[in-house]
C-alpha positions in Angstrom: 169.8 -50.6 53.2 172.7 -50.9 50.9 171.1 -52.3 47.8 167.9 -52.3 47.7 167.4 -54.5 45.0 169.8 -57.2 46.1 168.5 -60.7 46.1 169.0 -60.9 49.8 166.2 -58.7 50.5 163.9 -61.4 48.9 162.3 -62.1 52.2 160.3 -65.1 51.5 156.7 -64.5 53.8 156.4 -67.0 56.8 153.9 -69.6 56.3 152.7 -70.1 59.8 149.8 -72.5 59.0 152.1 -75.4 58.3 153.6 -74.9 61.5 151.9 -77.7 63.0 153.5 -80.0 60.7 157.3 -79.0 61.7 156.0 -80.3 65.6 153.4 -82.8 65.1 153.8 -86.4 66.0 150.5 -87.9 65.3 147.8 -85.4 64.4 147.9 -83.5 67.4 148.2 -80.6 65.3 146.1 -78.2 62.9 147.3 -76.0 60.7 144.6 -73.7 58.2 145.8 -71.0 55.9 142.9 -68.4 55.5 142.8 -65.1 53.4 138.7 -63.9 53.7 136.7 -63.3 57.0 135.0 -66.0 56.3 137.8 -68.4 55.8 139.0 -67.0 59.4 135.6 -67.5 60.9 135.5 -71.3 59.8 139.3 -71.7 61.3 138.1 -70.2 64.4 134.9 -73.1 65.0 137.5 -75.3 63.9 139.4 -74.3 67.0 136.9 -74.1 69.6 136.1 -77.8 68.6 139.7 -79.0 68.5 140.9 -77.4 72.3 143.4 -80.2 72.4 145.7 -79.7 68.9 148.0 -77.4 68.7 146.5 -74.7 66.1 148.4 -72.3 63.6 146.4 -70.1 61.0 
């Protein structure tokens, strides 16, 4: 790295639950942002239910 403090290296983090809303036309599409287990656990029933939408967490 050059500069390591140069504002280019600002990488902003993806945000790949609102992927869904870049590519959906209709609600075929979920997108869940989760940070705990159990925040993951719920977006995983939430998949098994929803086998037909495209899913992003």
């Amino acid at each position: 790295m050059l500069h390591q403090d140069g504002i280019y290296n600002d990488i902003q983090m993806c945000r790949y639950a609102g992927i869904p809303a870049v590519f959906d036309t209709g609600g075929h599409g979920i997108g869940l942002y989760t940070k705990t287990k159990g925040e993951l656990h719920d977006a995983l029933a939430i998949a098994e239910k929803n086998t037909d939408k495209l899913l992003s967490t």
